[in-house]
C-alpha positions in Angstrom: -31.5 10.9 -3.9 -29.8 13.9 -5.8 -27.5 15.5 -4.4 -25.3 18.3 -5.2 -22.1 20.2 -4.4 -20.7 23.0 -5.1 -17.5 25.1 -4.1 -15.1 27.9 -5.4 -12.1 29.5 -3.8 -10.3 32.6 -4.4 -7.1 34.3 -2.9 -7.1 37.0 -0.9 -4.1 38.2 1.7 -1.8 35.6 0.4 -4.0 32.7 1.6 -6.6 30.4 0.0 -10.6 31.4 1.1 -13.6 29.6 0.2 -15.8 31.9 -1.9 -18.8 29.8 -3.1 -20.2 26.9 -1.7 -23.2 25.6 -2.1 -24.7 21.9 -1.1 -27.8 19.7 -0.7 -28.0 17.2 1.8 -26.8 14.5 2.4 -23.3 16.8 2.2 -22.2 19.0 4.2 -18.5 20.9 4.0 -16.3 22.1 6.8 -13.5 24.9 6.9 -10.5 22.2 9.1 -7.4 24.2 8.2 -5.3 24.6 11.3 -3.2 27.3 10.2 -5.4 30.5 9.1 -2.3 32.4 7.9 -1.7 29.5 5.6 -1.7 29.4 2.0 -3.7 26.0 1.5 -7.1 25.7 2.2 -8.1 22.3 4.0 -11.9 21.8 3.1 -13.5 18.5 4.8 -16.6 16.9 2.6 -18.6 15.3 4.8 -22.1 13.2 4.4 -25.1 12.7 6.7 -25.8 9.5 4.5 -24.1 6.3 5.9 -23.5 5.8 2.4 -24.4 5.5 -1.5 -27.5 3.7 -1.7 -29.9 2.5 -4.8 -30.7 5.3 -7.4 -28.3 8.2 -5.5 -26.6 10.7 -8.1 -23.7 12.5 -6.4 -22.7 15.8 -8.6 -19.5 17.9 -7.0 -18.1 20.7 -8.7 -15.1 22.4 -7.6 -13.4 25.7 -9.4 -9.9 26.6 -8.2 -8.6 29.9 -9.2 -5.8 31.2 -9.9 -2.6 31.1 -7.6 -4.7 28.8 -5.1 -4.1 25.7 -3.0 -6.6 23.8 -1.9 -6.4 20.2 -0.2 -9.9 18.2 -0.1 -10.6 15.8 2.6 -13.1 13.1 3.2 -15.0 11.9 6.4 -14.7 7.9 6.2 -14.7 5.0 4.1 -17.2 5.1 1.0 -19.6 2.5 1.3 -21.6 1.4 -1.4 -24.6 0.1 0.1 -26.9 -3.1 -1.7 -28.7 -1.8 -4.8 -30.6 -3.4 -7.6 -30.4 -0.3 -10.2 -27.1 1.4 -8.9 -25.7 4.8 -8.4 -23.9 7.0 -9.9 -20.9 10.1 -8.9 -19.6 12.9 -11.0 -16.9 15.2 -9.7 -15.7 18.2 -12.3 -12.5 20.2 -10.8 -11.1 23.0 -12.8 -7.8 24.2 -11.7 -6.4 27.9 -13.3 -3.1 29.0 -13.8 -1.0 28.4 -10.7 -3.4 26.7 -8.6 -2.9 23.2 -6.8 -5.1 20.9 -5.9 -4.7 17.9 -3.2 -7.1 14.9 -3.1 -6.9 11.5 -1.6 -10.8 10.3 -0.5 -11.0 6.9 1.9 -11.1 4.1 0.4 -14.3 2.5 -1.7 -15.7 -0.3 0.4 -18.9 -2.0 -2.6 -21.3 -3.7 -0.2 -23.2 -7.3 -1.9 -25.0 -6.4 -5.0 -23.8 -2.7 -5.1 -23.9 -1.0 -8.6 -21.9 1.9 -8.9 -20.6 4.4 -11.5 -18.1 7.1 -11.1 -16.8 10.0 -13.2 -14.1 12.2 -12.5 -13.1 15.1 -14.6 -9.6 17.5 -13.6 -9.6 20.3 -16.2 -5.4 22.2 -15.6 -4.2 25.0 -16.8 -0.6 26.2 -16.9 2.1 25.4 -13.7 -0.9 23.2 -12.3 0.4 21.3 -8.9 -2.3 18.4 -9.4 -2.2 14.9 -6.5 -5.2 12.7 -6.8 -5.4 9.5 -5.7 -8.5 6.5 -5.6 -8.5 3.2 -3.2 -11.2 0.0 -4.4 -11.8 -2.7 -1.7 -13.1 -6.0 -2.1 -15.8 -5.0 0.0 -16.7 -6.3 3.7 -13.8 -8.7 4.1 -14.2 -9.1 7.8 -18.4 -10.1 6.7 -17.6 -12.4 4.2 -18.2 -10.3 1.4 -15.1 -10.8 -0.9 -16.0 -9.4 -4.3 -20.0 -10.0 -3.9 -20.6 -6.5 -5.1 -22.2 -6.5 -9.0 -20.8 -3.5 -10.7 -17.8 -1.0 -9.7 -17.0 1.6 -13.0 -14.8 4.4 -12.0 -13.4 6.7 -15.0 -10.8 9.2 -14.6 -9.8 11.7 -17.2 -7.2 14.6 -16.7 -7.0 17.9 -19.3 -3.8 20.4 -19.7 -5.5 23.1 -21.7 -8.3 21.5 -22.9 -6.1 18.2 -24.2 -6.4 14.7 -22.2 -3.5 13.3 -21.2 -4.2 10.8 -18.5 -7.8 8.6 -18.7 -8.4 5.4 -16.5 -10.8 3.4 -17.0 -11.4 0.6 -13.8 -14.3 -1.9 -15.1 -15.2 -4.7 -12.2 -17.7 -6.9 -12.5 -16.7 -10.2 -10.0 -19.8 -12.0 -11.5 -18.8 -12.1 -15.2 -15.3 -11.9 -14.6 -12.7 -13.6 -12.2 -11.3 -11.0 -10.4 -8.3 -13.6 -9.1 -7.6 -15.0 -12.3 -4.3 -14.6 -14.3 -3.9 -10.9 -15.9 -6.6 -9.6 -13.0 -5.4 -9.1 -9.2 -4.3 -12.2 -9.0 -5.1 -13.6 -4.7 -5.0 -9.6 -3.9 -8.3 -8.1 -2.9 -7.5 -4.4 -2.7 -5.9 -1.6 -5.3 -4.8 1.9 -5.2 -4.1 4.1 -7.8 -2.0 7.5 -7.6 -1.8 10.6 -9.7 0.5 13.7 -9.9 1.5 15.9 -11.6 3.3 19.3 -12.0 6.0 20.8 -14.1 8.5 21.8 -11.2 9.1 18.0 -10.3 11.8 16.0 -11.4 10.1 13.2 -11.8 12.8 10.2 -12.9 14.6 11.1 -8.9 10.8 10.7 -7.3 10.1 7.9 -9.1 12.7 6.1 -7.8 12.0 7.2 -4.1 8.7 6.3 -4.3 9.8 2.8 -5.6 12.3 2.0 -2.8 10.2 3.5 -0.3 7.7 0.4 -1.9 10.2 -2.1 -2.3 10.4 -1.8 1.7 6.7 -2.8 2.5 5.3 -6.5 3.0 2.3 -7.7 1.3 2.1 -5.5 -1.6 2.8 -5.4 -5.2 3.6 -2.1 -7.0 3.9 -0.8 -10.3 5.7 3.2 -10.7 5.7 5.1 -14.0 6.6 8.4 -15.1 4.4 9.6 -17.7 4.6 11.6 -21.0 3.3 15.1 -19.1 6.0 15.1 -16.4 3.8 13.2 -13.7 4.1 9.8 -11.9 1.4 7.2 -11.9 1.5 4.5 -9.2 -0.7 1.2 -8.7 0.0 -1.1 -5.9 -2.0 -3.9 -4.8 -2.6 -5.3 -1.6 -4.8 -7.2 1.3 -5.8 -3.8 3.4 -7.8 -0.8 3.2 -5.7 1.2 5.7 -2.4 0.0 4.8 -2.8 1.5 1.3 -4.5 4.3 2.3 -1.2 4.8 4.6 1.1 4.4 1.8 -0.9 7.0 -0.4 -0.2 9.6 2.4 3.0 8.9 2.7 4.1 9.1 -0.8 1.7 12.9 -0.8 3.9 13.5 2.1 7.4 12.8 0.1 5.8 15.3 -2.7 4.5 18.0 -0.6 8.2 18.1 1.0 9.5 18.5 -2.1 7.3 21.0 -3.2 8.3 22.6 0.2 11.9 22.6 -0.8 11.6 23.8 -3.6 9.9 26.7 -3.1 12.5 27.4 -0.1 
């Protein structure tokens, strides 16, 4: 199945409003912001698919003008169901001047035999506020399926005016490789990755929050970094889907008070 989505927000009154939006099933998109009189926008993507299965090709487009906030949301796990040619996702956000954009999706759960490719493309402009962060799973732990899926390649490439400045590239494939041997994850069986970045952060004094507030947690290991465009990468490894998903949220939460500070 193809599938498509689109959306585009504007400001009007002081508040973020979702202009265009435009989808094919399986998705579906839902206004949840509590607060109308606020200025993010809290857009839920939801799906009437239990999941990606054999041959899907997921395109989502999202343009962000400027002065906007917009936080994205996401239903459930991803489950990435048994395939034999695979599927594929794109996702292309373009943030203008001023605009902030907030996304942490559940985590990735690759089903046996699964095939999947995923493509994500942030395009920022100037005084961007940008939070983006990706769980992988082993797969259905609790079923016996430890690293049974065949293929998992995610890439993820951020712009500031037009130059890249942050690209990942996660490349798993259990049956060639040995996902627990030295220089891979090592006995772990689930990893997160964390983005952000904005200009107004000092990021050397959250760097080191966000590492003690790791350094407190069982079960885990954790790498944080500051990088060359004034933003913080963090990777941490672990045994459970919802305990990193936790932790993800709770370091977005340490940010956005920040953020909320310092606008004060």
């Amino acid at each position: 199945m193809k599938a498509d989505l689109n959306i585009a927000v504007f400001l009007r009154d002081g508040s973020t409003k979702l202009g265009k939006c435009y989808f094919t099933p399986p998705f579906k998109v839902m206004n949840i912001t509590e607060d109308k009189q606020s200025e993010q926008l809290h857009l839920m993507v939801m799906s009437s698919s239990p999941g990606i299965l054999d041959e899907d090709e997921y395109t989502m487009k999202i343009g962000i003008e400027e002065e906007c906030s917009l936080q994205l949301h996401t239903q459930s796990y991803q489950r990435l169901f048994n395939m034999k040619k695979g599927a594929t996702q794109s996702m292309e956000v373009t943030l203008q001047n001023n605009a902030s954009f907030v996304y942490l999706p559940h985590p990735a759960v690759p089903h046996e035999n699964s095939i999947f490719t995923a493509k994500n493309k942030f395009y920022l402009k100037d005084n961007y506020f940008f939070l983006f962060g990706e769980i992988l799973t082993c797969g259905r732990k609790l079923n016996g399926e430890v690293f049974q899926f065949s293929k998992y390649h995610n890439i993820t490439e951020v712009f500031i005016n037009d130059t890249l400045v942050i690209k990942e590239n996660l490349l798993m494939q259990p049956i060639l490789v040995d996902v627990q041997a030295m220089g891979q994850l090592e006995g772990y069986t689930h990893q997160a990755s964390f983005i952000f970045l904005h200009d107004g952060t000092d990021m050397q004094s959250l760097c080191d929050e966000v590492y003690d507030f790791l350094l407190s947690k069982n079960e885990i290991t954790f790498g944080v970094s500051i990088t060359h465009c004034n933003g913080l990468l963090v990777r941490i490894l672990g045994y459970k889907a919802e305990q990193l998903y936790t932790y993800l949220k709770n370091i977005a939460s340490l940010i956005q008070e920040r953020k909320e500070l310092l606008a004060s």
